[in-house]
C-alpha positions as CSV (number, residue, x, y, z in Angstrom):
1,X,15.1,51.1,-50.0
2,X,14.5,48.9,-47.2
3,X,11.6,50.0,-45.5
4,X,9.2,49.6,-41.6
5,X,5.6,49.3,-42.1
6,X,3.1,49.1,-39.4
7,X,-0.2,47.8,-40.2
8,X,0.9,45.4,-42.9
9,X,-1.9,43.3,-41.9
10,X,-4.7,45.4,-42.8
11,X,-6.2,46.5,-45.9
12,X,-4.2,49.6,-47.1
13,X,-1.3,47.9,-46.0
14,X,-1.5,45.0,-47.7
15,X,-1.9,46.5,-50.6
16,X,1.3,48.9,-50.1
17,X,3.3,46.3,-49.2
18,X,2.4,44.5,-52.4
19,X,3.0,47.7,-54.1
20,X,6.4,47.9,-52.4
21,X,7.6,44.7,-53.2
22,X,6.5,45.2,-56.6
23,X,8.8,48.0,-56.3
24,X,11.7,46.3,-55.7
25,X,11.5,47.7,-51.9
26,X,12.7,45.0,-49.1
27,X,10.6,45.0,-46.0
28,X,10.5,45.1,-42.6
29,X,6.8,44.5,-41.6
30,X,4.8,44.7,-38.2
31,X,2.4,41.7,-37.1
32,X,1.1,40.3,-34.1
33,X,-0.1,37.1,-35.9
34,X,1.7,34.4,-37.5
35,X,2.3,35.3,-41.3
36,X,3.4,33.1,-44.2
37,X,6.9,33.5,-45.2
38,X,7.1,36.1,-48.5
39,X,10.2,37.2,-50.4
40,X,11.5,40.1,-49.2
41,X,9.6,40.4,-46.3
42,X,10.9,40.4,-43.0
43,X,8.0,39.7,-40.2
44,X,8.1,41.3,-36.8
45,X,6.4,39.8,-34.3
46,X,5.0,42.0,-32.1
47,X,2.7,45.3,-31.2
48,X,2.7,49.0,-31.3
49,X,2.5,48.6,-27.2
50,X,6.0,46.3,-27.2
51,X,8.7,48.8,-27.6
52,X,11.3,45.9,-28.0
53,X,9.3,44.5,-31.1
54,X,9.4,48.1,-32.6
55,X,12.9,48.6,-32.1
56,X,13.9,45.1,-33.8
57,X,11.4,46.5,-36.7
58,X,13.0,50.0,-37.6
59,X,16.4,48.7,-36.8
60,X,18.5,49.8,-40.3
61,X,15.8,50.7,-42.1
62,X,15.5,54.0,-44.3
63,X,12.0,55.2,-43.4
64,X,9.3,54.0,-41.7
65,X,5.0,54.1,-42.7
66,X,2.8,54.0,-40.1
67,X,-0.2,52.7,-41.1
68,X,-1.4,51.0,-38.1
69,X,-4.1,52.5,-35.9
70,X,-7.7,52.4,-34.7
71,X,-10.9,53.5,-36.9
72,X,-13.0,52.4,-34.4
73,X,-13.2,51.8,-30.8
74,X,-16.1,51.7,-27.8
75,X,-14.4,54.8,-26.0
76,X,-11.7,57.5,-25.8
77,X,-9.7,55.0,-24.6
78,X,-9.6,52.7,-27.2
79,X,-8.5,55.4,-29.7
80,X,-5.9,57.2,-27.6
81,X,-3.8,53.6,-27.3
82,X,-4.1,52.9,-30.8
83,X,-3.5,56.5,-32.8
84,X,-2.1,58.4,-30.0
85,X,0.0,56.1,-28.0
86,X,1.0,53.7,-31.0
87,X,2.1,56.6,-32.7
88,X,4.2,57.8,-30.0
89,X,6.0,54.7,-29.5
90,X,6.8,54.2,-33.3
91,X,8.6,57.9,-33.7
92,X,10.5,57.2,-30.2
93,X,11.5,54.3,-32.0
94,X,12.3,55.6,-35.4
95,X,13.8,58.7,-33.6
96,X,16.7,56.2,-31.5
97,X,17.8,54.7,-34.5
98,X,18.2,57.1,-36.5
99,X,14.9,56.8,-39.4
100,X,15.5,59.4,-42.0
101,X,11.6,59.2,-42.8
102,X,8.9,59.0,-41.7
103,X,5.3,58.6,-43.6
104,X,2.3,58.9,-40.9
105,X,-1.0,57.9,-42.4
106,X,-3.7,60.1,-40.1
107,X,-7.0,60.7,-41.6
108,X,-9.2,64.0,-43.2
109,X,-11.6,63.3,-39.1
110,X,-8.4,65.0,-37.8
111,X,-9.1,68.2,-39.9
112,X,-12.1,68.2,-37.3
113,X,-11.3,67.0,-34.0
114,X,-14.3,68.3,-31.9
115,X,-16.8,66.4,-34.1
116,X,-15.4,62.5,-32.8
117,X,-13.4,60.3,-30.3
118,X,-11.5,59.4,-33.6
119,X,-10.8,62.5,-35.3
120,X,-9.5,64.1,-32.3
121,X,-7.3,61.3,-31.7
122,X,-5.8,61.2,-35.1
123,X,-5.4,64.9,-34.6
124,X,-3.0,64.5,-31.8
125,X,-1.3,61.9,-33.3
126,X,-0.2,64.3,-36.0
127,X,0.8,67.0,-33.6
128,X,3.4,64.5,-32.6
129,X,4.6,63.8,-35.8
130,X,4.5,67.7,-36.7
131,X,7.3,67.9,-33.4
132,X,9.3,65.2,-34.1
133,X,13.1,66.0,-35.6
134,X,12.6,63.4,-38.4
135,X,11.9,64.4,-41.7
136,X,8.1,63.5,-41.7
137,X,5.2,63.8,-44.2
138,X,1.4,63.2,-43.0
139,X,-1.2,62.3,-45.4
140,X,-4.7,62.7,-44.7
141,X,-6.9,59.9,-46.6
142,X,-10.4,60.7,-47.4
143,X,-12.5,57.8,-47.9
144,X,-10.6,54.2,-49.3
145,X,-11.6,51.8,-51.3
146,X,-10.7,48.7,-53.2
147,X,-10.2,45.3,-53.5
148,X,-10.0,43.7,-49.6
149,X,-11.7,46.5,-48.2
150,X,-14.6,45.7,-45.1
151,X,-15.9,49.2,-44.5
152,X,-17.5,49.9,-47.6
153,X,-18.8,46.8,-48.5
154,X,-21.7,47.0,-47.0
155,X,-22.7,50.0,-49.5
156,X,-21.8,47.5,-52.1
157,X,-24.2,45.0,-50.7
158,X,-27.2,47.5,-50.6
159,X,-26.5,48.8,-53.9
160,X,-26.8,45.1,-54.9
161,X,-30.1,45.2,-53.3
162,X,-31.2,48.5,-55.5
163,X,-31.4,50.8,-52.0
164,X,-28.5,52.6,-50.8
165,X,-28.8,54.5,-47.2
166,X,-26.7,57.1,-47.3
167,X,-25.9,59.9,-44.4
168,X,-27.7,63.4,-44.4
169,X,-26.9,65.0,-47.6
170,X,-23.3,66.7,-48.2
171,X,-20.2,65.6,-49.9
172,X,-17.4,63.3,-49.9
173,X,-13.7,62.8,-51.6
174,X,-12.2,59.1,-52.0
175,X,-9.6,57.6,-53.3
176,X,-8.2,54.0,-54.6
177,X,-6.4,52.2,-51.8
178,X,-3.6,51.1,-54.6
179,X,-3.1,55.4,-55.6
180,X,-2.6,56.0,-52.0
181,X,-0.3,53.2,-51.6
182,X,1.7,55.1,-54.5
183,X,1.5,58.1,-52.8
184,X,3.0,56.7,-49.2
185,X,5.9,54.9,-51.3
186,X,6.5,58.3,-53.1
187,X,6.8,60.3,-50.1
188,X,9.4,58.0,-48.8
189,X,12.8,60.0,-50.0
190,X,14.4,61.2,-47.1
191,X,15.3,64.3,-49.1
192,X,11.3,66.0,-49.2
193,X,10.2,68.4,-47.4
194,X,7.8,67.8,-44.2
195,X,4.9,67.8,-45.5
196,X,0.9,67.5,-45.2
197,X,-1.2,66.6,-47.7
198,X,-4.6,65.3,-48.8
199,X,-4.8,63.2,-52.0
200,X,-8.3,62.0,-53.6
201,X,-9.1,60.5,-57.2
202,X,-9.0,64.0,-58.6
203,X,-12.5,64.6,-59.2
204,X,-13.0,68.2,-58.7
205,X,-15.5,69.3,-55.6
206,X,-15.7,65.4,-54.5
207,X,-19.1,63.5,-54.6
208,X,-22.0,64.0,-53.3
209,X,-23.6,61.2,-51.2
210,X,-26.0,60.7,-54.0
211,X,-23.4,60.8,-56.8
212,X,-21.4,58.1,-55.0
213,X,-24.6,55.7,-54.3
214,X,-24.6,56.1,-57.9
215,X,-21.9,55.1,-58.8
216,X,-22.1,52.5,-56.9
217,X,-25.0,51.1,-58.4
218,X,-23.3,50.9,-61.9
219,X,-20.4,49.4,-60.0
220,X,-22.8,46.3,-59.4
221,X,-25.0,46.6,-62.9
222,X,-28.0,47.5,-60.7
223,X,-30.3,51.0,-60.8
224,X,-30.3,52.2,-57.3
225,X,-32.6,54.5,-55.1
226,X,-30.6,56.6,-52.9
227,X,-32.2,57.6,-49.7
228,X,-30.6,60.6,-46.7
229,X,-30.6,58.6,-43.4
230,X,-31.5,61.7,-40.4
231,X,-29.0,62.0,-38.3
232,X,-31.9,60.8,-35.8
233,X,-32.1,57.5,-37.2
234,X,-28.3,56.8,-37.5
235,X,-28.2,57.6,-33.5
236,X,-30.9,55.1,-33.0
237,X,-29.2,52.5,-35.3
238,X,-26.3,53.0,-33.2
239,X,-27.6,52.0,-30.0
240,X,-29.3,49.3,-31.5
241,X,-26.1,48.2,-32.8
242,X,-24.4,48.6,-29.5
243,X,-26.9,46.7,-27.8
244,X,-26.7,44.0,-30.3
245,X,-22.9,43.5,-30.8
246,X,-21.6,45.2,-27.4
247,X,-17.8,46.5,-27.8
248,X,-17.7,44.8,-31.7
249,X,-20.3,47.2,-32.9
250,X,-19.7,49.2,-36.1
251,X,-21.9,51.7,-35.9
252,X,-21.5,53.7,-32.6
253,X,-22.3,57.2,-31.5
254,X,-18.5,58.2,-32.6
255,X,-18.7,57.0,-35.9
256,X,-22.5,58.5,-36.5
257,X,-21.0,62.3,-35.9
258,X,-18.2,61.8,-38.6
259,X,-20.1,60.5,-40.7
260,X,-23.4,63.0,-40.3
261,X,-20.4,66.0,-41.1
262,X,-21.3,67.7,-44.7
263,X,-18.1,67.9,-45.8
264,X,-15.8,65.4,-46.0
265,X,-13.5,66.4,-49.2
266,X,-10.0,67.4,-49.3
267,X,-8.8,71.0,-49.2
268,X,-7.3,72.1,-52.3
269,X,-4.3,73.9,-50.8
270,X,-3.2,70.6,-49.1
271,X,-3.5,69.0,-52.4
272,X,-0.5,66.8,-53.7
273,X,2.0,67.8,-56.9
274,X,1.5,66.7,-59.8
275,X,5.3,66.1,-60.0
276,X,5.1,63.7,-57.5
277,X,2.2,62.0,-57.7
278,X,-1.3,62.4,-59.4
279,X,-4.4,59.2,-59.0
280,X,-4.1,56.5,-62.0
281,X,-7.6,54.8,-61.2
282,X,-10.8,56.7,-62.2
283,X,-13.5,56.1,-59.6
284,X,-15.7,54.4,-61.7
285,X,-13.4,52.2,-62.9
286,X,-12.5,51.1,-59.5
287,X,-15.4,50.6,-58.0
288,X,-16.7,48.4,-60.7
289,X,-12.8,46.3,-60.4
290,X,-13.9,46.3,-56.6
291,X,-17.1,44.9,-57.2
292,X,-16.2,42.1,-59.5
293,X,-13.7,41.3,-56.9
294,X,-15.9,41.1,-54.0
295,X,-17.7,38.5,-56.0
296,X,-15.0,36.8,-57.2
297,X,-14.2,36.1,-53.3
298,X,-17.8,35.4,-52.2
299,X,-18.3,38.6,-50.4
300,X,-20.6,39.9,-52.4
């Protein structure tokens, strides 16, 4: 197929556009910096805010996965452009020219919009992709990780350490950034149904936040003393953080309510097919393939 993907750039979709090519997929990929020339990839220069750029990128193409958008921002503002507005402008787009699918990658914070700035926002977004006239399929991601990936790495680097801080007790799902790229390229044929889903690794129930720290630590070969952080102390953290780093702060108020929710795993009835997909990389497995890679690129 050839195929539109916003948020190439990033780290779930670099990975799915490796995955894609690997495929034998040609594509047409959304960036706003110069990128090196790579077979089978068309670049797009442009932005989700640049409705000329997004027409040139889903000009001819079969479907489109919109992978672009905002995990964090310094107010409502921030996240509206980024997961409500870009997302508007890429089905208006897809929509003129005719897109026979369209793969919108929103986020398990949308299942709860009142807790966060984010959440809510991702949860509009997919009330626009629910109304759109295209054959669409919205997958909720719980937490990813891999190689490449910034937001979790500083776990790794504290379970290096031997402590891991961890948020109040409760529960989490996850899931290998290479499975979900699997999972966006199989929900490309035009002929599915709509659909929303939330894939994980397949580990009945999720984690708890102590079960992941320790996993962690055998990711790194290190014994690790998991501690609950209050929800008190991530709120102070977070204006510390803001005072320290201003708008470039990555732990804010926002992100302190998702994170201090109980229950982030996925809901079984949203749960994806085995037909159509099921997770190929054990947890375990990939957390220690994600350590060793950190390492192998000086991050960790």
């Amino acid at each position: 197929m050839k195929l539109a993907i916003t948020g190439a750039t990033g780290f779930v979709g670099s990975r799915l556009l490796t995955k894609a090519r690997a495929a034998g997929h040609d594509i047409r990929a959304l960036t706003r910096r110069p990128m090196r020339k790579r077979k089978g990839v068309e670049w797009v220069d442009g932005s989700l805010d640049n409705p000329e750029s997004l027409a040139r990128l889903v000009e001819g193409v079969e479907a489109v996965i919109h992978v672009a958008g905002v995990i964090n921002a310094p107010d409502a503002a921030g996240f509206e452009a980024g997961n409500v507005s870009g997302t508007a402008a890429m089905l208006a787009a897809a929509e003129k020219t005719g897109v026979k699918r369209f793969v919108h990658v929103s986020s398990l914070a949308a299942r709860e919009p009142g807790l966060s700035l984010y959440g809510a926002s991702k949860a509009r977004s997919e009330e626009l992709v629910a109304a759109s006239p295209l054959s669409t399929a919205i997958v909720r991601p719980p937490a990813v990780f891999g190689p490449g990936d910034r937001e979790i790495l500083e776990l790794f680097k504290m379970a290096v350490r031997g402590i891991v801080l961890l948020p109040p007790r409760g529960r989490l799902s996850v899931i290998h950034v290479d499975d979900l790229a699997r999972l966006l390229l199989a929900l490309t044929d035009p002929a599915m149904p709509d659909a929303l889903l939330e894939p994980d690794d397949g580990r009945e129930g999720g984690w708890t936040h102590e079960q992941f720290g320790q996993a962690l630590g055998r990711a790194v070969g290190r014994r690790v003393m998991t501690l609950s952080t209050p929800r008190s102390i991530l709120r102070l953290a977070a204006r510390l953080d803001g005072l320290a780093r201003g708008k470039l702060a990555k732990l804010t108020a926002d992100r302190v309510s998702y994170f201090c929710h109980p229950d982030w795993t996925v809901h079984p009835s949203r749960g994806v097919p085995d037909a159509l997909w099921m997770p190929a990389i054990g947890t375990e497995q990939g957390l220690a393939d994600t350590a060793r890679w950190y390492r192998s690129e000086g991050w960790l």
